[in-house]
N, C-alpha and C positions, 0 to 999 in steps of 0.2 A: 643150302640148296637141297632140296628133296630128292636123290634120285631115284627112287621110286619111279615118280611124274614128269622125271623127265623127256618121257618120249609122246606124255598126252598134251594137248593142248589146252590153253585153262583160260576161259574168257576172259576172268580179270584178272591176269598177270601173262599176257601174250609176249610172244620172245622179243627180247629187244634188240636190235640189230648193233647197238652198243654196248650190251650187257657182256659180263663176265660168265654166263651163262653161251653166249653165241661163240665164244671167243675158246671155249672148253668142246664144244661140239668141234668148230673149224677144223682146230688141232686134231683130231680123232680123226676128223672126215678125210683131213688134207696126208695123215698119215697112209689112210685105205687109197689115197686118190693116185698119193705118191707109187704104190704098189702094183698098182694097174694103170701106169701111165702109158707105158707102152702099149698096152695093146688096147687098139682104139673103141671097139665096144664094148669092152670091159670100164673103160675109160668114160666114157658115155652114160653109160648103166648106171655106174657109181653115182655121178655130176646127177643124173636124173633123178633116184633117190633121195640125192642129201638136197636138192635144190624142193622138191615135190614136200618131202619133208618139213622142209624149213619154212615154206607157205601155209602147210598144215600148223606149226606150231607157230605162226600169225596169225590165221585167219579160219584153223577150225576146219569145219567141212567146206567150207566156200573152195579148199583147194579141188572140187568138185565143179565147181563155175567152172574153173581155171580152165581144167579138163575140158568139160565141156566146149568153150569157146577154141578150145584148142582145135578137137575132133570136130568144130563145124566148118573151120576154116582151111584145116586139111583137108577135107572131102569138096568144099567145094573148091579148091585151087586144083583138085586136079579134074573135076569136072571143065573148068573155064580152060584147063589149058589141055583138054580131052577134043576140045569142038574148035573150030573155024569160023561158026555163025556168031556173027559178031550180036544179036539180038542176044541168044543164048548166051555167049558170057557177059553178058550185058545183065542179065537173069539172073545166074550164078552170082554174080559179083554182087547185085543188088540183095541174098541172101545174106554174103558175109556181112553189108554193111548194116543191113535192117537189125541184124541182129546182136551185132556187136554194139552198136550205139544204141537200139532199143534197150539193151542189158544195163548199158553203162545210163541210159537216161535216168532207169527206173530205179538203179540202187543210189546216183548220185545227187537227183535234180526231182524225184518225185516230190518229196515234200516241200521242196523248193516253190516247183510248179502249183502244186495242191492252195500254197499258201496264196502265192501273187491272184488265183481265181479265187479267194474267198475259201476255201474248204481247211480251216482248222481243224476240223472234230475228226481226222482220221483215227481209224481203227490200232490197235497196238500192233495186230500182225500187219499192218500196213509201213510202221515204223524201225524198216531193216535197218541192218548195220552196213553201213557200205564197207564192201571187202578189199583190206588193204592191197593199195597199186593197182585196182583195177583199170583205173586211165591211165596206167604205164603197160600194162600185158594186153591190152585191146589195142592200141594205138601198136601196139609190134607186131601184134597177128594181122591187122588189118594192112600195115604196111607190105605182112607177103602175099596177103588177094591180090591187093591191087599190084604187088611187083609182077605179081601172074598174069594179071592181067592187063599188063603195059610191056608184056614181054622182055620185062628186066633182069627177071630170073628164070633158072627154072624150078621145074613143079617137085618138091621132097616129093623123096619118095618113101622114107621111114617115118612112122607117124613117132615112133620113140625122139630120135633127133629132134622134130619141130618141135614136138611136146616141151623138149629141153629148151628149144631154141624161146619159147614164150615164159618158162618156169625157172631160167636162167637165174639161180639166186640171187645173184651179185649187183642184180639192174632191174628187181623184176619191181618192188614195191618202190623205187622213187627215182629211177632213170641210172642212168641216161639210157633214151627209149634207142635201144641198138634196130637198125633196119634190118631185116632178114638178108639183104644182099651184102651185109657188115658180116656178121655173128652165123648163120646158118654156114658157110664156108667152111671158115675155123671149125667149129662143132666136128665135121663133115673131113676134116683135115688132121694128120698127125702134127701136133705141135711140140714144141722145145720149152724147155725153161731152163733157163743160159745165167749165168751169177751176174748177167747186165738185167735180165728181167728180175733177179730176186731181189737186186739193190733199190732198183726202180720202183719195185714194189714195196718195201720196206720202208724204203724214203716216202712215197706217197702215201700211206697208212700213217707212219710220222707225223707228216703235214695236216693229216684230217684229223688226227685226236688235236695238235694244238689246236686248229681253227677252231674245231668243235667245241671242247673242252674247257679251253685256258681263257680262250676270246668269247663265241658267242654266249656259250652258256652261262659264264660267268658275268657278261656284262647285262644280261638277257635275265639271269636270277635276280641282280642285285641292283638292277636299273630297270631297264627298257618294260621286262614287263609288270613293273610297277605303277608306270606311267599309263599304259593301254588300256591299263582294269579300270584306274579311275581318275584321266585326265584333269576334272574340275579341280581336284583339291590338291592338285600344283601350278607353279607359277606357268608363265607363259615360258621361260628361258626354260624351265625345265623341260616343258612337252619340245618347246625345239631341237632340245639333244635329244632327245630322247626318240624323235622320228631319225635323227643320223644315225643315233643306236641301232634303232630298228633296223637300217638298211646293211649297217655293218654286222650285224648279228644275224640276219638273214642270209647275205655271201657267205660267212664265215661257216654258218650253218650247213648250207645246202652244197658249197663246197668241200666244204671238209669231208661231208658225206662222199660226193662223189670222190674226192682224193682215195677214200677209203676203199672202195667196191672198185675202185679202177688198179689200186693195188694190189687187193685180195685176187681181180680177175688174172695179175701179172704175175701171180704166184702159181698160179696156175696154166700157165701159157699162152691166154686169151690176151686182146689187145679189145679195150672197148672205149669208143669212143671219148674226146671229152666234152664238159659241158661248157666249159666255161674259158675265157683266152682275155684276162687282165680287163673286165669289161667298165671298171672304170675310169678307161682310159679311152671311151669311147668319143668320138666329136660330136657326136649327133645319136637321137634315140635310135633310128637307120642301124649306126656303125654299132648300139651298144646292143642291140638282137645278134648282131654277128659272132657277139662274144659274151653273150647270156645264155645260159640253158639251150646251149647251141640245139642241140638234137630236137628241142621242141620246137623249134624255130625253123632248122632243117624240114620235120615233119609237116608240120603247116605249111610252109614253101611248096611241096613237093607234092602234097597232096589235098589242099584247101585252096590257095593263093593261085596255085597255078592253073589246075582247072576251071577256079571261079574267071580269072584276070581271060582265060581263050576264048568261055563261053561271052564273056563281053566286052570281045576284043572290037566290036564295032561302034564302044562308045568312046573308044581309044584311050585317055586321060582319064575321063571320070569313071569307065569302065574299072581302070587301073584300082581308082582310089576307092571305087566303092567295094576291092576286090579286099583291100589292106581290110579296111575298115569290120568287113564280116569277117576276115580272119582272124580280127583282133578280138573282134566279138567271139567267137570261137574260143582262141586262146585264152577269154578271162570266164568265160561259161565250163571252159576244161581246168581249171585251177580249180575252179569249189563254186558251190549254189548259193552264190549270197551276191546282193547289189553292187558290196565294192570291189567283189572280182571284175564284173562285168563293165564296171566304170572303170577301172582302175585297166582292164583291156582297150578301152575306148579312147582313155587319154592317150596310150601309147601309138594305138592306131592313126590317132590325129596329126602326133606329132611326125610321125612317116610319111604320113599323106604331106605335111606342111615343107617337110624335107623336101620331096618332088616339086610342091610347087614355086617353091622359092628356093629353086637348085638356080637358077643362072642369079638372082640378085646375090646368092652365096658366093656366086665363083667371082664375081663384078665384086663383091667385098675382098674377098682373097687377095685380087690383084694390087689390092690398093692398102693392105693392113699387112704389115710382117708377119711372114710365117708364124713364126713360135710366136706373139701377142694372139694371134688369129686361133692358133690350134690351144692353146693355154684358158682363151675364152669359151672356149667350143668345146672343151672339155670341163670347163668350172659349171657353163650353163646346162650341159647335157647331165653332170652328177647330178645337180639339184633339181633336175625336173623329175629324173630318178629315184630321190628321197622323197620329194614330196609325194611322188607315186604311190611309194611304199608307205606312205601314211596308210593308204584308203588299203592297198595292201596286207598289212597287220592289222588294221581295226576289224574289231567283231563284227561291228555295223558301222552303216554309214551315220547315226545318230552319233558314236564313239568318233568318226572321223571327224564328224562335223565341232563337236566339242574341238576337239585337236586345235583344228584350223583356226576356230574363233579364239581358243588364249593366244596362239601366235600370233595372230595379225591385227588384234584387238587392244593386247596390253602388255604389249613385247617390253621387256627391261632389261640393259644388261646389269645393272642392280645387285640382283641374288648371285651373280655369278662366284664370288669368291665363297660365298658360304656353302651355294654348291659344291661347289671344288671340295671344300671343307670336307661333307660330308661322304661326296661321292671322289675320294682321288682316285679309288681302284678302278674301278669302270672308267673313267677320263681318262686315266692314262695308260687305259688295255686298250682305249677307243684312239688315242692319237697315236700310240706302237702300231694298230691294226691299219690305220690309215698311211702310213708309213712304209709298212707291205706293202699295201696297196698298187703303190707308185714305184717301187723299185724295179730295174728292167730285170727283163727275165736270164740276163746273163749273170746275175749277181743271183739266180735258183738255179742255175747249170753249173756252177762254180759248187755253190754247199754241195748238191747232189753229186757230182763228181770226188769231193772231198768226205763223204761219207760213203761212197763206195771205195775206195778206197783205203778206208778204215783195215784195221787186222779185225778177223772175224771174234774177238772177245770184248777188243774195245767196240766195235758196233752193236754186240749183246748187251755190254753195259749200255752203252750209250740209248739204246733202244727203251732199257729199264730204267734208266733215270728220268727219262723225257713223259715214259708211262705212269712214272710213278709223282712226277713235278707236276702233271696234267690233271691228278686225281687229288692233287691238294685243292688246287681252283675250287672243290665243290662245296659250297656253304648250302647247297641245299642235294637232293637227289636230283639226278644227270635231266635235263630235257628232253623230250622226245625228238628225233629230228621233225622241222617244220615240215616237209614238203611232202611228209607222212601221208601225211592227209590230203593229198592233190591223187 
């Protein structure tokens, strides 16, 4: 490591929020933080530095956007909650949004958009970078307009605190999207860190290098994304694991992350949100939003779905579904510019809409099929409509999805299977362990968590160092970036 450089930010080698570079700063930070814990805007200061910092060495001067959307949204939240004319914050409110999704259209969907009208030949200055977690720090600034402006909150009054509140390291580049009426409080609040938050924390940092490390990445190096790059010249049995892959190495993924940043935040005395509650345990696509990337789900509810579902509330029913439908459209336009987000939004939207309409022939089934056959089927059908989701999900294109599809359903064999095995047992049998988690109830992770705090504080250091150090054998190649990076 250079240290020299290590306080600039270097295009092509941006901090990795997994790196042994991040984890040497923390240390440093968490020591000054520890220092000035007590005194709360000492404490604030510090968190706003290392967090403003830490964006900088992602994303360069874009921590300047950052800024920016910050101070547009702070002035106008206290303009809308300055007036009583409901036109004027109507006004106000319509600044924060013009500009925050203008911003986020034009770094995220320009060339997207450019393309679907015919116009390839744009300009190089026309070919930005989009700057990491911008549909996570917009989507939380916009949450406090509008909390302003539904009278949910009130109006900060320290532009330093909101700044943090939107710059929040620990959830700013891939979630979970904490709501200002969550996280502005706390900020704003003297907090504790109790050896029940250090354990909790430790244990969930734990949890996210194996998901990350041991599982996705490693099934993710020496499988799955083997398959994605160049579907045709495998069999069909293989693209079929290989979309289960995909869906386990995606949870594994985007969870472990969040384990991680929800630990780091309990190290620090924050409580943030979580994203995710056993979501393959879902009965229906309905039950598995509840327990998917909650907070983005949360957020659409709260401020897409519910709006759109009032203004056409006088279509009653199909007002409802055509309310789901553009939120889902929403939802797969906010994941990334490309067709199979946006289809891959639509499937799900369909399948919620189909919930509603075939809620009484469900509960007339219920009556008449045993419980546990009922919920055991409703969960087998709801996983797999899940993976094959996550086909169109992971593919580059839909042309890559389409391959997919057609060796499965085309010239499916179970045939190559043992030669598979042969070749691939690592990845099988990190894929049938992870699915095994899966399933297990959550009192059998209150029990280890209880039994590892409980630990003496030397066996827990060890114990901490073997699991870090068992985690970093897994890599047969350099680490993955997390997926949701890029959303």
């Amino acid at each position: 490591m250079d240290f020299q450089n290590i306080f600039f930010y270097h295009k092509a080698e941006p901090l990795a929020f997994n790196s042994i570079e991040f984890f040497l700063l923390f240390t440093v930070f968490y020591a000054v933080y520890n220092y000035f814990f007590k005194n709360l805007k000492s404490r604030n200061f510090v968190l706003l530095v290392f967090s403003l910092f830490f964006y900088y060495k992602l994303s360069g001067l874009y921590v300047l956007l950052l800024g920016a959307i910050s101070v547009i949204d702070f002035l106008v939240a206290k303009r809308i909650g300055s007036t009583e004319n409901l036109n004027s914050r109507r006004i106000y409110l319509s600044i924060s949004l013009i500009s925050g999704i203008g911003i986020l259209l034009y770094f995220k969907y320009l060339l997207f958009f450019a393309n679907v009208f015919g116009y390839d030949n744009l300009s190089l200055t026309m070919r930005v970078l989009t700057p990491i977690g911008i549909s996570y720090y917009i989507f939380k600034s916009l949450s406090y307009t509008m909390g302003v402006y539904r009278e949910e909150i009130e109006i900060e009054k320290s532009l330093l605190d909101y700044l943090l509140y939107v710059s929040f390291f620990t959830n700013i580049i891939a979630g979970p999207i904490s709501l200002a009426k969550n996280l502005l409080p706390q900020i704003k609040s003297e907090l504790q860190i109790t050896s029940k938050n250090l354990n909790a924390g430790f244990f969930l940092i734990l949890t996210g290098i194996i998901k990350k490390y041991v599982i996705a990445d490693y099934i993710g190096i020496n499988f799955v994304e083997r398959i994605f790059e160049s579907p045709n010249i495998f069999t069909a049995f293989e693209n079929l694991v290989a979309v289960y892959g995909a869906t386990i190495q995606l949870y594994c993924d985007f969870s472990g992350y969040t384990d991680i940043v929800l630990g780091l935040s309990l190290l620090m005395g924050f409580t943030i949100e979580p994203n995710f509650n056993k979501p393959f345990m879902a009965t229906s696509i309905t039950d598995f939003w509840r327990r998917w990337h909650i907070t983005i789900y949360t957020w659409l509810r709260e401020f897409v779905f519910t709006p759109l579902s009032f203004s056409l509330r006088n279509l009653k029913t199909s007002g409802i579904l055509l309310s789901i439908m553009i939120t889902f459209l929403v939802s797969g336009l906010w994941h990334g510019a490309n067709f199979t987000f946006i289809i891959w939004g639509l499937v799900h939207g369909f399948f919620i809409c189909s919930d509603i309409v075939l809620k009484n022939f469900w509960e007339k089934v219920q009556k008449i099929v045993p419980e546990r056959i009922f919920n055991f089927a409703a969960i087998f059908v709801t996983f797999n409509i899940v993976v094959f989701s996550f086909a169109l999900f992971r593919s580059p294109d839909l042309y890559t999805a389409g391959l997919i599809f057609e060796r499965i359903f085309t010239s499916f064999s179970f045939h190559p299977a043992a030669a598979w095995f042969e070749v691939y047992s690592g990845p099988a049998i990190m894929m049938i362990f992870a699915m095994i988690a899966f399933y297990l109830p959550e009192k059998f992770y209150a029990v280890l968590q209880s039994y590892f705090s409980d630990l003496h504080w030397s066996i827990k250091t060890a114990s901490i160092a073997i699991i870090i150090y068992i985690a970093f054998q897994f890599f047969s190649a350099e680490s993955l970036p997390f997926i949701y990076l890029e959303f």
